[in-house]
C-alpha positions as a Markdown table, in Angstrom:
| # | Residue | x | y | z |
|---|---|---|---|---|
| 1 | Unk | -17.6 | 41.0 | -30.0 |
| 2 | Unk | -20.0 | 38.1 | -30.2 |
| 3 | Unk | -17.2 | 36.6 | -32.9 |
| 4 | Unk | -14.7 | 37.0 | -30.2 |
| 5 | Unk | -16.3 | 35.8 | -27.6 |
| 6 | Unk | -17.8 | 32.7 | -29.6 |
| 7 | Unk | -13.8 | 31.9 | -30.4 |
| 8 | Unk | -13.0 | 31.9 | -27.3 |
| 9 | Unk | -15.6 | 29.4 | -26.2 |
| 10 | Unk | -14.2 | 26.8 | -28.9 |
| 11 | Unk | -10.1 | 27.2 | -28.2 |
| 12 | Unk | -11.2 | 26.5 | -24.2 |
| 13 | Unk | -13.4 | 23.6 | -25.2 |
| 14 | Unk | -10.8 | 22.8 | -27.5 |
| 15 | Unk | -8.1 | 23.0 | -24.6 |
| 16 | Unk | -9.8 | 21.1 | -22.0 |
| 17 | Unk | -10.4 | 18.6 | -24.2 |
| 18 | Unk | -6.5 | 18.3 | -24.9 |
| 19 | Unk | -5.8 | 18.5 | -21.4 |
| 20 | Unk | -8.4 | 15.6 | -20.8 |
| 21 | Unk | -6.2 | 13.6 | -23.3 |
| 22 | Unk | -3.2 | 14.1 | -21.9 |
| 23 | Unk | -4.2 | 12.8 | -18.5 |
| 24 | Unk | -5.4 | 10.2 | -19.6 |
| 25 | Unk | -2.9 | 9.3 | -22.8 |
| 26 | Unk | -0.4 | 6.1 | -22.2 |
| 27 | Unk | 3.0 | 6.5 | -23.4 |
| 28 | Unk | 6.0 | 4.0 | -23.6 |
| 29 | Unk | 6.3 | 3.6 | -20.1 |
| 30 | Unk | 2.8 | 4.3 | -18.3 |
| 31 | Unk | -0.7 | 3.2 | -18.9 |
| 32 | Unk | -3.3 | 5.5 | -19.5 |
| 33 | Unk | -5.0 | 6.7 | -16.4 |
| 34 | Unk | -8.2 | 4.8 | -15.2 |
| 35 | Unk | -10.2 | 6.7 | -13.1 |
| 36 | Unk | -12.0 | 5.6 | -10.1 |
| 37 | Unk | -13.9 | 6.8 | -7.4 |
| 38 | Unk | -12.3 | 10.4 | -6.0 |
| 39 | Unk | -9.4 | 8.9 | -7.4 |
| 40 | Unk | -7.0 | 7.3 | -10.8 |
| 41 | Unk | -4.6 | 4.9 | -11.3 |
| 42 | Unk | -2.4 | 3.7 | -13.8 |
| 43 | Unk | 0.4 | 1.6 | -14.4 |
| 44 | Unk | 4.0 | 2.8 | -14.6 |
| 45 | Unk | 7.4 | 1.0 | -15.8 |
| 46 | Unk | 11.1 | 1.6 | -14.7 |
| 47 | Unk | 12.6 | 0.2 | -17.9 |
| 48 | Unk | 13.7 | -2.7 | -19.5 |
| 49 | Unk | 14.0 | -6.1 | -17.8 |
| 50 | Unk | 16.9 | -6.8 | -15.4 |
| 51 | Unk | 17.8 | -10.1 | -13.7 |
| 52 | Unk | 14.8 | -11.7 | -15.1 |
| 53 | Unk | 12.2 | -9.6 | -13.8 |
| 54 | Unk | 10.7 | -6.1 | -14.2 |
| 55 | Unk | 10.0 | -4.0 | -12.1 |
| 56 | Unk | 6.9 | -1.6 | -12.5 |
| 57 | Unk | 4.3 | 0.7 | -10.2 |
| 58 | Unk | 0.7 | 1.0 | -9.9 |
| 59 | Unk | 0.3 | 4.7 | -8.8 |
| 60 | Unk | -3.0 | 5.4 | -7.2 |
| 61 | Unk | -3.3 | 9.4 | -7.2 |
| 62 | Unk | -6.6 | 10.5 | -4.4 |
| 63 | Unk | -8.7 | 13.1 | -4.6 |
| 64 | Unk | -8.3 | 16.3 | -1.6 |
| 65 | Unk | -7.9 | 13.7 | 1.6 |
| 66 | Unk | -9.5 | 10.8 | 0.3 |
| 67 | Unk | -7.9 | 7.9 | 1.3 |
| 68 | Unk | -6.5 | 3.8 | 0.2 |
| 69 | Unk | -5.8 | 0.6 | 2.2 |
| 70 | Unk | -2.8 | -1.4 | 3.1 |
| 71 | Unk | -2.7 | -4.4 | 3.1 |
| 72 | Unk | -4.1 | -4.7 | 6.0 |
| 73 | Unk | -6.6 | -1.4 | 6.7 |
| 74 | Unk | -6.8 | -1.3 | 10.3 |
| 75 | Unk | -10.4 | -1.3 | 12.3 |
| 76 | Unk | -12.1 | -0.6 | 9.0 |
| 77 | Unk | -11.8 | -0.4 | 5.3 |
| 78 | Unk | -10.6 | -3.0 | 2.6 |
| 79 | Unk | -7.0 | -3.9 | 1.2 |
| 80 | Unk | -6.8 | -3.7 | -2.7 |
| 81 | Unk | -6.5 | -7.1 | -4.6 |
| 82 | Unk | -4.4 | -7.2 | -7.6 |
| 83 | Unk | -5.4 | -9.9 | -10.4 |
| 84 | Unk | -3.0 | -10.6 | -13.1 |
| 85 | Unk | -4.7 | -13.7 | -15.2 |
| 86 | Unk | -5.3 | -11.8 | -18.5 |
| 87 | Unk | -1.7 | -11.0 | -19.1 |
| 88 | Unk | 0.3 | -12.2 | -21.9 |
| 89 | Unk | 4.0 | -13.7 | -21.3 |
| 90 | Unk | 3.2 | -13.6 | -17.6 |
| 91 | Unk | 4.8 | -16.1 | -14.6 |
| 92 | Unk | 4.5 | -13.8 | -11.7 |
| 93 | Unk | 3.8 | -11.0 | -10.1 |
| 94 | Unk | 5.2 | -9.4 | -6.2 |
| 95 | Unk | 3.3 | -7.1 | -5.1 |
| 96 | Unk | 5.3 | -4.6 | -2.6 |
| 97 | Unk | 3.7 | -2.2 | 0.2 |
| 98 | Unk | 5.5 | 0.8 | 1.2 |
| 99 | Unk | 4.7 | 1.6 | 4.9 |
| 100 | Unk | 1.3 | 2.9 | 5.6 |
| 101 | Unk | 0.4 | 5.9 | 7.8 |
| 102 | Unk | -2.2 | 5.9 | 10.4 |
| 103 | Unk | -5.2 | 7.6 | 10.0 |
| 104 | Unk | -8.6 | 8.9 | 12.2 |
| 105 | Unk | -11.5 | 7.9 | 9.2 |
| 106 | Unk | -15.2 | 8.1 | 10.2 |
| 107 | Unk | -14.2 | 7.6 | 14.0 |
| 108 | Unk | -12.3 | 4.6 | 13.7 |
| 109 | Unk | -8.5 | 4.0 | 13.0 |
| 110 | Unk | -7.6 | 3.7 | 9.5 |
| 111 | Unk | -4.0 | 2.0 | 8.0 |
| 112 | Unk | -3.0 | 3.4 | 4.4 |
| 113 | Unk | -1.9 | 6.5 | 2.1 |
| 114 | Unk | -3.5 | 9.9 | 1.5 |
| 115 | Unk | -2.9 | 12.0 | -1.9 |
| 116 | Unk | -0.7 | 9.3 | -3.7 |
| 117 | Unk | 1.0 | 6.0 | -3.7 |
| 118 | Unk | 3.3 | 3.8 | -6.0 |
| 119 | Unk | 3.1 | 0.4 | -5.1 |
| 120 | Unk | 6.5 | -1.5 | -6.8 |
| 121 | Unk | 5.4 | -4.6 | -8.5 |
| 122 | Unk | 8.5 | -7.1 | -9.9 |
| 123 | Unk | 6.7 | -8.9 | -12.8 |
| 124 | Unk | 8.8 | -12.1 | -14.4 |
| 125 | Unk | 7.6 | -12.9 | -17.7 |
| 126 | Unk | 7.3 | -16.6 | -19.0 |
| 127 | Unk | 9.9 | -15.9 | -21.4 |
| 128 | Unk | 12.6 | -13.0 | -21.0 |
| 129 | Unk | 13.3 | -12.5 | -24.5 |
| 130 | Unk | 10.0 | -11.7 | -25.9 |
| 131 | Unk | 8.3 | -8.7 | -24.8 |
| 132 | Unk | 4.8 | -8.5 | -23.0 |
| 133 | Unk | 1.6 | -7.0 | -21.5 |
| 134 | Unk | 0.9 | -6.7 | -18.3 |
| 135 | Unk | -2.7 | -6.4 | -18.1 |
| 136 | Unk | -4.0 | -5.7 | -14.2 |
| 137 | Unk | -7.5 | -6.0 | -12.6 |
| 138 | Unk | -7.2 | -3.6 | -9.7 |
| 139 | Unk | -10.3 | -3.7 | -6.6 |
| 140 | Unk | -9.0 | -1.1 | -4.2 |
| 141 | Unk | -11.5 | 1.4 | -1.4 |
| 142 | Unk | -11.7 | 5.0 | -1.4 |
| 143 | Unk | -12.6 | 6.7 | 1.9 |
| 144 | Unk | -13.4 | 10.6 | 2.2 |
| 145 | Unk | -15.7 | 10.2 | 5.5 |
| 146 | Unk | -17.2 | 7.3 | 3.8 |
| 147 | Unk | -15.8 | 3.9 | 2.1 |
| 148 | Unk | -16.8 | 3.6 | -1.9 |
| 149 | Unk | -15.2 | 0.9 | -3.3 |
| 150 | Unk | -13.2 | 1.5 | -6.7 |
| 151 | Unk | -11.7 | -0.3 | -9.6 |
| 152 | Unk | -9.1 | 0.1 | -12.4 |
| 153 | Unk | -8.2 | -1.7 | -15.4 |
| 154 | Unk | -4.8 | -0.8 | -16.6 |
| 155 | Unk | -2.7 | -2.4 | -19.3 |
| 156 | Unk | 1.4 | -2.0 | -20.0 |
| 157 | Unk | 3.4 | -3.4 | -22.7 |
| 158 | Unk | 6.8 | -4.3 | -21.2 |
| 159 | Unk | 9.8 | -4.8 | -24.0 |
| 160 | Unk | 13.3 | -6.4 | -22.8 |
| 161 | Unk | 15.5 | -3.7 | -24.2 |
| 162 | Unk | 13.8 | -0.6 | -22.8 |
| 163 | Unk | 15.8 | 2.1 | -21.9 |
| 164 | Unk | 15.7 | 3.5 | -18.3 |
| 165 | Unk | 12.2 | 5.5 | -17.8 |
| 166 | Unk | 11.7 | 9.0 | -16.2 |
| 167 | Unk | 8.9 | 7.4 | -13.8 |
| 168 | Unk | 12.4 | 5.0 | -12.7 |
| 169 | Unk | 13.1 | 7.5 | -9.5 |
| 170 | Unk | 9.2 | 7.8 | -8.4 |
| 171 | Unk | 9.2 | 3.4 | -8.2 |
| 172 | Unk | 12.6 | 3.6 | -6.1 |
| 173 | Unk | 11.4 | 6.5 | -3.9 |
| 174 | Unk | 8.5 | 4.5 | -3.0 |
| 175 | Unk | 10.3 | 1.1 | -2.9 |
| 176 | Unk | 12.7 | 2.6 | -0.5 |
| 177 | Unk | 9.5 | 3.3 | 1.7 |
| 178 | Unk | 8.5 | -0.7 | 1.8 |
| 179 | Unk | 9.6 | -2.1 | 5.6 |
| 180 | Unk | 12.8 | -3.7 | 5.2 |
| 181 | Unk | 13.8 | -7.4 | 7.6 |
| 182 | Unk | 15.2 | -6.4 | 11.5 |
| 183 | Unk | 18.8 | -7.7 | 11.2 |
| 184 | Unk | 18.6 | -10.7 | 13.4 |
| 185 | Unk | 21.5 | -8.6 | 15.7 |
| 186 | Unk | 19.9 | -5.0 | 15.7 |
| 187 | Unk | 19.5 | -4.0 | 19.6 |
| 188 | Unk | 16.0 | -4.2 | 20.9 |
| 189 | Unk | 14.1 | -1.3 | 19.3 |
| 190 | Unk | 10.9 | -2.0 | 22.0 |
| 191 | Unk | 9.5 | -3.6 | 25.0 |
| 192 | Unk | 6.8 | -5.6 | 25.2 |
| 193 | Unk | 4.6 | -7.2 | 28.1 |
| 194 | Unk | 0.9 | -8.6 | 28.5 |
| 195 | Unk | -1.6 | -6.3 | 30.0 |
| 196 | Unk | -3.1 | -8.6 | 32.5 |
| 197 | Unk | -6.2 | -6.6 | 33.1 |
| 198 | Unk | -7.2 | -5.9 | 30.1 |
| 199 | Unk | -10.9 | -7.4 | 28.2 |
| 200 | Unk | -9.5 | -8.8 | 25.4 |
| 201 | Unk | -5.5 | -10.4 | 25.4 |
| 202 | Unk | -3.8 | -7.4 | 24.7 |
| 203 | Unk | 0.1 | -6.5 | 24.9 |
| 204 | Unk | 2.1 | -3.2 | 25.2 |
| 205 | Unk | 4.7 | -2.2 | 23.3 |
| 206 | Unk | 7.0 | -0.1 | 24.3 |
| 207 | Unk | 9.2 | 2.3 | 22.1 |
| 208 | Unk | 12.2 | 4.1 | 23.8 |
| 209 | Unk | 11.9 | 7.9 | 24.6 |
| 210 | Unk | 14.3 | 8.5 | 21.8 |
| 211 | Unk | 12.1 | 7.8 | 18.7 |
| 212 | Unk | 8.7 | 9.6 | 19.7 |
| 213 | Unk | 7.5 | 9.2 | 16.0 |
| 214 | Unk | 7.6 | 5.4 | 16.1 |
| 215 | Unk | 4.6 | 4.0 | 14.9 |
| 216 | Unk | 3.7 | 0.1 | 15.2 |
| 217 | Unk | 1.6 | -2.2 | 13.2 |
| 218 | Unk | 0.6 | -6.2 | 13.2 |
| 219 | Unk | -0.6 | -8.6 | 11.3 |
| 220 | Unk | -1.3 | -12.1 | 12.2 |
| 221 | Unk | -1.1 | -15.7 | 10.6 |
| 222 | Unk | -4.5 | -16.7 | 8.7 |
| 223 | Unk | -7.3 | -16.4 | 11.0 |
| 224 | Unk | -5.9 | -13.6 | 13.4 |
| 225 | Unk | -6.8 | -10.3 | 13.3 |
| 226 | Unk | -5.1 | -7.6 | 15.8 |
| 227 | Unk | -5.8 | -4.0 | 16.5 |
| 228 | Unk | -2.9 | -1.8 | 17.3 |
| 229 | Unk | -4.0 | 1.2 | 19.1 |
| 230 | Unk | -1.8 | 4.1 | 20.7 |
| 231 | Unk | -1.3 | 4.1 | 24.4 |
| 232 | Unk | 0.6 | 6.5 | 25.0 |
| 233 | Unk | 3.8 | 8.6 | 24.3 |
| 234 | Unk | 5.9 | 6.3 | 22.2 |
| 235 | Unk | 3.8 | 3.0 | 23.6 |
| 236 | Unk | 1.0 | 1.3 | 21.9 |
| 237 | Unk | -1.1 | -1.6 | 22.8 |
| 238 | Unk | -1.6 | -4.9 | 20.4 |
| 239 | Unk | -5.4 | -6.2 | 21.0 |
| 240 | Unk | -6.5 | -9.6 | 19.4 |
| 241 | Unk | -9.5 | -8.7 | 17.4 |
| 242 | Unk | -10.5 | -12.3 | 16.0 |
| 243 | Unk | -8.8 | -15.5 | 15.7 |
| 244 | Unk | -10.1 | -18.9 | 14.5 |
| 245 | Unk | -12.7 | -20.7 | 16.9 |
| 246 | Unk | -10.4 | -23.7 | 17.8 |
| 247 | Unk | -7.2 | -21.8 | 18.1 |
| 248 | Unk | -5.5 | -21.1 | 21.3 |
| 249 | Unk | -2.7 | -18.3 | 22.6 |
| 250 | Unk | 0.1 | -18.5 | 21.8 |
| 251 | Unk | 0.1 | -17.9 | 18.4 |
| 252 | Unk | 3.3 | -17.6 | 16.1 |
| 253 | Unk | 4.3 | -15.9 | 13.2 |
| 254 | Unk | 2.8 | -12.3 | 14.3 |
| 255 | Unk | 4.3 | -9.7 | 11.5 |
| 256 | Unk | 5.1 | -6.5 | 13.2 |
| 257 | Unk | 5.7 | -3.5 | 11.2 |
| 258 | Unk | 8.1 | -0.5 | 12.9 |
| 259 | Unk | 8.1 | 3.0 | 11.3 |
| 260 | Unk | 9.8 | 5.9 | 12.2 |
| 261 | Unk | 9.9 | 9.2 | 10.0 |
| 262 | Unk | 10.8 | 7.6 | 6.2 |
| 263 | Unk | 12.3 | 4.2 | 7.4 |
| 264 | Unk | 10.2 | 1.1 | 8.1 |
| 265 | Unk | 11.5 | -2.2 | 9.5 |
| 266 | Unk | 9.3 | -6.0 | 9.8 |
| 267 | Unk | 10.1 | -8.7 | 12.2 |
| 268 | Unk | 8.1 | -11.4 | 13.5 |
| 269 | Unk | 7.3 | -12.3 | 17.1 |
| 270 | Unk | 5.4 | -14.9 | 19.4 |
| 271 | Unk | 2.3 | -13.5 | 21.3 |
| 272 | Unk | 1.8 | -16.0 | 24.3 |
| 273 | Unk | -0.9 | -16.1 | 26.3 |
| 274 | Unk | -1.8 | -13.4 | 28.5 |
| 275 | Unk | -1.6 | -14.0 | 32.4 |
| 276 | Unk | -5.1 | -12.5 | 33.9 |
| 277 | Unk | -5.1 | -10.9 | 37.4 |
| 278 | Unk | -6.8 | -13.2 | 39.7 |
């Protein structure tokens, strides 16, 4: 019995530590797995290169509802930051956001992905015909009730003639999710007015009655910093949070991001200034 029992000890030691491998084990077209705070990340490829350029993932998996930024994280929190410098046949690297959800974190609004997310990367290489390694410095935050910040160093080796890879679909299901221009003739999706008696120059956006999931956020030039908060069925309002000291409404170049269900949409705006009541 004690035999038995002892033998059964060692093949589940022994099995764990095979599992342990295997999550972490890199493979032709993924990086081993780094793991971070409540969380892991790694770096996966779609294939071989195709007009000049690959195009990979880092996949961020979260622990139970833990949670990561966007690029820009709403009223709190911190956007990851990608560094590429100690690649090796490396020009440049685009780094692609699928559209965040919104999220109640800690009492304040939070603008980002729970469980998992695939961030698309399109990676040219210095020279197309030679292979190379894509070596990434990742700085990302973690938030389960609190923020801890996190880190990743992942590595992929990236040959021209790859075949297609399995982890292909998973980058294009999460590319499909990354907001997409407004065609220039698309009918007015919302309304939008200043709030004149508001504290702080704020403006309310108005989605029609007809997409009740619509959710709305912006991001302004260098220097400006808005909150969008929900107002209402289908209606939220844009506050300016911070904007330089010498700079004046109206400001251009505003980024607004539209999402409704799996479809996301971006199109920039003017934000004049905001008549007050007298």
């Amino acid at each position: 019995m004690g035999y038995l029992a002892n033998f059964n000890r060692a093949a589940f030691v022994a099995l764990l530590s095979l599992a342990a491998t295997g999550l972490c084990a890199a493979d032709e077209f993924a990086s081993a797995w780094s793991r971070g705070a409540k969380s892991r990340a790694r770096l996966v490829a779609s294939g071989g290169i195709e007009n000049g350029q690959y195009r990979i993932g880092l996949e961020i998996v979260l622990n139970a509802q833990a949670l990561t930024y966007w690029r820009t994280p709403g009223e709190a929190g911190v956007p990851p930051t990608f560094k590429f410098e100690a690649s090796k046949n490396f020009k440049s690297a685009a780094v692609l956001y699928p559209a965040p959800g919104r999220f109640l974190e800690g009492g304040a609004t939070a603008f980002g992905y729970r469980d998992r997310v695939i961030f698309p990367i399109d990676i040219k290489p210095a020279d197309p015909s030679r292979p190379m390694t894509v070596d990434l410095d990742l700085n990302y935050a973690v938030c389960e009730n609190i923020c801890i910040p996190a880190e990743a160093r992942v590595k992929l080796d990236l040959r021209p003639d790859a075949k297609r890879a399995p982890e292909a679909e998973e980058i294009a299901r999460f590319a499909a999710r990354v907001p997409k221009p407004l065609p220039a003739d698309a009918k007015p999706v919302f309304n939008m007015w200043g709030v004149a008696d508001a504290v702080k120059p704020t403006w309310r956006v108005k989605f029609p009655a007809s997409t009740p999931d619509a959710d709305l956020f912006a991001e302004g030039p260098d220097g400006w910093y808005f909150d969008t908060i929900r107002a209402g069925e289908s209606t939220y309002d844009i506050v300016l949070a911070e904007k330089p000291a010498s700079a004046q409404l109206p400001v251009d170049g505003v980024m607004l991001t539209i999402t409704q269900g799996e479809q996301a949409f971006e199109t920039t705006t003017r934000l004049d200034a905001v008549a007050r009541k007298p």
